[in-house]
N, C-alpha and C positions, 0 to 999 in steps of 0.2 A: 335745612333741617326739617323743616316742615312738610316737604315734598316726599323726603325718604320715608318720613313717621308715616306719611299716609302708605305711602305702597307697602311696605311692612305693615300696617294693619292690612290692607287689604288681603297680602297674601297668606298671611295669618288665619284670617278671615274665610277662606277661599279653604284653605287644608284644612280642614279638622279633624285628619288623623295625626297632630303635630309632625309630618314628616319634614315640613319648612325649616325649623332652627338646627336640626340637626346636619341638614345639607348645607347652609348656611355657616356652620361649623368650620373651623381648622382641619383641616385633612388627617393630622400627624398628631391629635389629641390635646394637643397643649392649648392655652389659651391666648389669643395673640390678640393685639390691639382692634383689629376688625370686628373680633370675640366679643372682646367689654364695648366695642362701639353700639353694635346688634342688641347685646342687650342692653346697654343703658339707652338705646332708642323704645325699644321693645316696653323698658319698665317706667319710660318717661322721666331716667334721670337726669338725661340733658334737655333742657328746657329752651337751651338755644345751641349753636353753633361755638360761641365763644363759651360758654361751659361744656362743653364736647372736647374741645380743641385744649381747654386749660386743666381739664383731668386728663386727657389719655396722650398729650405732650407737653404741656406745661407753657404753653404761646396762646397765640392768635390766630384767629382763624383763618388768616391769611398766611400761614406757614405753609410752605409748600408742601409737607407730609400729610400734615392734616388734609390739605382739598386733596393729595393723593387717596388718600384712605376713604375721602365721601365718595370721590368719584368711582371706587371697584365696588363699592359699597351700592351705589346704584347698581351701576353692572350687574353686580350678582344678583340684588334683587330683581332686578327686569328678565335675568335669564332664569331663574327659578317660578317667576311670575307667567313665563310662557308655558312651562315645565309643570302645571300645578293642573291638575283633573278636578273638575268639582265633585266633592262627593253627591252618590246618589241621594241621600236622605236628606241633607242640606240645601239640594236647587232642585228649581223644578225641570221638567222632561225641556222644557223651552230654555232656558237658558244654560243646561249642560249641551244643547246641540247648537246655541249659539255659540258659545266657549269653544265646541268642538270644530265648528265652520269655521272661525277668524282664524284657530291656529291654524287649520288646512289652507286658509285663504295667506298667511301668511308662509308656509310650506311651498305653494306654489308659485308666488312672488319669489321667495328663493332659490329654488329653481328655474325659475326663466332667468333671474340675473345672472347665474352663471351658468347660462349657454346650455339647459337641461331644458327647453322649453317642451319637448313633447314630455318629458313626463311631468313638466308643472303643467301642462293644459291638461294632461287627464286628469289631474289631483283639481286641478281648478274645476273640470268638467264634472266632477262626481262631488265634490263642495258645492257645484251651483245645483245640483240635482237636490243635496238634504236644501239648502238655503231657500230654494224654491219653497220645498213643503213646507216647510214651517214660517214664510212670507217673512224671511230675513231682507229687507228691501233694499237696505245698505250695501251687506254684503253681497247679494246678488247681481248691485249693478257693478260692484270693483270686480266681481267676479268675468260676469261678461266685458267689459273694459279690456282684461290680460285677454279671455279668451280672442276678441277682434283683434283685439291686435295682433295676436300670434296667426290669426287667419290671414291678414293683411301681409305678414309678413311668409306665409306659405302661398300667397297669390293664391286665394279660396275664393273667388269673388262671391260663392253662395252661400256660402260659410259666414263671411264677412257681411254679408246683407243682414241674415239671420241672425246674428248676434246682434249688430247696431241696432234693429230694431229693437234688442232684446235692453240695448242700453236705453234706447228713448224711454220706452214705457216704465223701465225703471226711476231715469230722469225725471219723467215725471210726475209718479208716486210721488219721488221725494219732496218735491216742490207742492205738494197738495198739503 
């Protein structure tokens, strides 16, 4: 319960042009259980789990409907969480191009898993470009990390130098 409340604020938080609850919404207009779940997380009706579970089906929170219903219930939020642009006026120039790196860093990770790796290395390759400028440290060593290794696996051997080194110095940022 507590886990959801927070990612729901956060992406709450995160939109404020309220586009969130409405994507969030039933597709087909009616109000379904996931509906009144959303918002009575939203309006802090349910307080726990077992008050969740005893208004919106009349059990325990152990009723296998109910954990079905938390469980899309994350889902959806974590897929709208990826889904959510910070407004300009809301964050600052740094933190909407960090927002805007991890999804790209995460775009290219999806793409090498399934077998796209040269277009996730130029997406990783133009993400390590902004993450650079703005000395995103994190993301620039996962970045370099996917790039070596896709070098590694095109037998780059200068490529694969030129990165590793790129991972070291990052490694060692980190550890400072």
């Amino acid at each position: 319960m507590e886990i959801l409340s927070e990612i729901l604020r956060i992406v709450t938080l995160l939109d404020s042009q309220s586009k969130v609850l409405p994507l969030l919404k039933a597709q087909n207009g009616t109000s379904s259980l996931s509906d009144r779940y959303l918002a009575g997380l939203a309006s802090d009706q349910y307080t726990s789990d077992e008050a969740a579970a005893q208004d919106l089906y009349g059990s325990s929170p152990n009723d296998q409907r109910f954990r079905t219903l938390k469980s899309r219930t994350f889902d959806r939020l974590i897929h709208i969480l990826l889904l959510l642009e910070p407004s300009q006026t809301d964050s600052s120039e740094y933190a909407r191009y960090y927002f805007k790196c991890y999804r790209y860093l995460t775009g290219a990770q999806i793409l090498m898993r399934f077998a796209s790796r040269k277009a996730g290395y130029i997406v990783a390759q133009k993400t390590l470009t902004t993450a650079e400028r703005y000395e995103f440290t994190d993301l620039c060593l996962t970045l370099s990390v996917l790039q070596r290794d896709t070098a590694a696996l095109w037998e780059d051997y200068a490529l694969f130098t030129a990165l590793s080194a790129k991972v070291k110095k990052y490694s060692l940022l980190l550890t400072l």
